[in-house]
One Martini backbone bead per residue (centre of mass of N, CA, C, O) as a GRO file, in nm:
protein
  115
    1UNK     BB    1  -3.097   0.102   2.013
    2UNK     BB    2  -3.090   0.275   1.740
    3UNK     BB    3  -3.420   0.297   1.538
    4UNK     BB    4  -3.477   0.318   1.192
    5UNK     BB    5  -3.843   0.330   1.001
    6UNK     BB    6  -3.890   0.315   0.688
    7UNK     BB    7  -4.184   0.438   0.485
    8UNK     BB    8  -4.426   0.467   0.160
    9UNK     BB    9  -4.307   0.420  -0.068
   10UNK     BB   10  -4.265   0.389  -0.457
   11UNK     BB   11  -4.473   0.446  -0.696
   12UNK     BB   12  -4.509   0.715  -0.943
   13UNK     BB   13  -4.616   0.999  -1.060
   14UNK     BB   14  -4.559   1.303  -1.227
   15UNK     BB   15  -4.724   1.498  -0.991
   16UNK     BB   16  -4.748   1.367  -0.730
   17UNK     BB   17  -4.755   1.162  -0.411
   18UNK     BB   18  -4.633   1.144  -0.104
   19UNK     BB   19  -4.585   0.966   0.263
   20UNK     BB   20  -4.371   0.971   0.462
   21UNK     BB   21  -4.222   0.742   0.706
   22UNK     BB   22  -4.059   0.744   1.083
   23UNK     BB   23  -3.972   0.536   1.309
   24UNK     BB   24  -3.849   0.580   1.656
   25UNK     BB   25  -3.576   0.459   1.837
   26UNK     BB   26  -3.383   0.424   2.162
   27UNK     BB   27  -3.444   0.750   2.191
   28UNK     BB   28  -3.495   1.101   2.286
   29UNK     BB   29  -3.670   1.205   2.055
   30UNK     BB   30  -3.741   1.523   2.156
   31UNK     BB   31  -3.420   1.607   2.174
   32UNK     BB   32  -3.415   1.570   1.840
   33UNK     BB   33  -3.384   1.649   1.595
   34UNK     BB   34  -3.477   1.617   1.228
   35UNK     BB   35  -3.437   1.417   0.908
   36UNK     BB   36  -3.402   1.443   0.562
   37UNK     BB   37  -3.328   1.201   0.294
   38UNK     BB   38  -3.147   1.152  -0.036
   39UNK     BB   39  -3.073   0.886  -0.233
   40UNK     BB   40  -2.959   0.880  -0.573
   41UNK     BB   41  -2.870   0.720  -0.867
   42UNK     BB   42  -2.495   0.797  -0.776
   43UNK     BB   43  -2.524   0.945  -0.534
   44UNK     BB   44  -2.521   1.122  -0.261
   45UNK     BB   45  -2.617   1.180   0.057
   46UNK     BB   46  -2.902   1.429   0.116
   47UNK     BB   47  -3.009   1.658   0.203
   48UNK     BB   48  -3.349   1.823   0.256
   49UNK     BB   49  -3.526   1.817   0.594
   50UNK     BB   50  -3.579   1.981   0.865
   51UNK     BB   51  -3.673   1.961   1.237
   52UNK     BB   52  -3.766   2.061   1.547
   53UNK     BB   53  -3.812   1.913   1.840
   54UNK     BB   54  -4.140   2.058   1.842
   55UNK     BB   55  -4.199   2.139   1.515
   56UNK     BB   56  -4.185   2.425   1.443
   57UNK     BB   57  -3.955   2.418   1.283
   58UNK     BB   58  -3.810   2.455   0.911
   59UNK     BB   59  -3.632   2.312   0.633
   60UNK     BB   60  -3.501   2.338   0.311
   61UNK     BB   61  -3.420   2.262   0.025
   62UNK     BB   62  -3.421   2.392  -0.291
   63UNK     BB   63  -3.520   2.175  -0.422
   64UNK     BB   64  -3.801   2.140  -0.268
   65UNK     BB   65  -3.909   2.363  -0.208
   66UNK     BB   66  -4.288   2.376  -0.206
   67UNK     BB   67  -4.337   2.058  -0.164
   68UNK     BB   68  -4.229   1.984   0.083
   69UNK     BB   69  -4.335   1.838   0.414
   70UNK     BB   70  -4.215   1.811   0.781
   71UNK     BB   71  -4.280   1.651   1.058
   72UNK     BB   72  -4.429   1.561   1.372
   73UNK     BB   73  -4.428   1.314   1.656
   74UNK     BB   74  -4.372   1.250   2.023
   75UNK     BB   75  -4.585   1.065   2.096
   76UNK     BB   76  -4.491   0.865   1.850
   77UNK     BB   77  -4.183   0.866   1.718
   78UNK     BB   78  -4.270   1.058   1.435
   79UNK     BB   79  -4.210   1.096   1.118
   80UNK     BB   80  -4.221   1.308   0.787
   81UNK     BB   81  -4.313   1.325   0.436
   82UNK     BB   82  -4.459   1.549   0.217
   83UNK     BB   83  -4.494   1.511  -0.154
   84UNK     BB   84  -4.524   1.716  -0.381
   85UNK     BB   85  -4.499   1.727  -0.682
   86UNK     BB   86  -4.331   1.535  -0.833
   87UNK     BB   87  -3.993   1.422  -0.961
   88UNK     BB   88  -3.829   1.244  -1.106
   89UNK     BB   89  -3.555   1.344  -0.951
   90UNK     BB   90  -3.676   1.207  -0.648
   91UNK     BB   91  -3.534   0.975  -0.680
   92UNK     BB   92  -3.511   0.724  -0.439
   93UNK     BB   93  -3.356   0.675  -0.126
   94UNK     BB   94  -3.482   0.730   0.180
   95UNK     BB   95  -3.410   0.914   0.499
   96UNK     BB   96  -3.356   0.927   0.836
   97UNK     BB   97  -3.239   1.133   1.102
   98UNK     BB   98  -3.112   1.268   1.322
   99UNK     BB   99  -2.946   1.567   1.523
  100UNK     BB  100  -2.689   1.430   1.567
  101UNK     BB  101  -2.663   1.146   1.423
  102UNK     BB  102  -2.690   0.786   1.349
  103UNK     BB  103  -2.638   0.459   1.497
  104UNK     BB  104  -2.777   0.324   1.229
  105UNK     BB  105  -2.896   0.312   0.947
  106UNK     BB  106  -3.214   0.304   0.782
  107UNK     BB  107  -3.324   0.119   0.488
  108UNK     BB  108  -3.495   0.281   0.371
  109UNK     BB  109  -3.712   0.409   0.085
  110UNK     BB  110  -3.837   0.364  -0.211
  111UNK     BB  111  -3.869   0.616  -0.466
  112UNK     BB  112  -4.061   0.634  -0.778
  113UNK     BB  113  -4.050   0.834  -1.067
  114UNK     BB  114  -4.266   0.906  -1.351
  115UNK     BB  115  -4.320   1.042  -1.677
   0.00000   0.00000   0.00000
């Protein structure tokens, strides 16, 4: 069964940093781009941000771009969120999941950034 292990979450100031964490098991990592969601609070879930199978390239919504790094580990199963220059906007539950997503998702980590 596929599971999604987000972590790293927290409260920060307006203008700081978070390394989000993302362990994935059940599936062959490998094979699967990766990508990062925010849900903010009362908002539907958006990307943010992919990462393609080997980590060579990546993509990133208009919002974050320029502000935060996605990466990957295949040989730990694990993906990241590098977060800098934070803003209120920020604020809400990150989710993980390949692409095409699967279920369930995972319990999401709540970030939230103070002014």
């Amino acid at each position: 069964q596929v599971q999604l292990v987000e972590s790293g979450g927290g409260l920060v100031q307006a203008g700081g940093s978070l390394r989000l964490s993302c362990a994935a098991s059940g599936f062959t990592f490998s094979d699967f781009a990766m990508r990062w969601y925010l849900q903010a609070p009362g908002k539907e879930r958006e990307w943010l941000a992919t990462i393609t199978r080997p980590g060579t390239s990546s993509a990133y919504a208009d919002s974050v771009k320029g502000r935060v790094t996605i990466s990957r580990d295949n040989d730990k199963n694990m993906v990241y969120l590098q977060m800098d220059n934070l803003k209120p906007e920020d604020t809400g539950v990150y989710y993980c999941n390949r692409f095409p997503p699967a279920q369930p998702w995972g319990q999401g980590t709540q970030v939230t950034v103070s002014t």
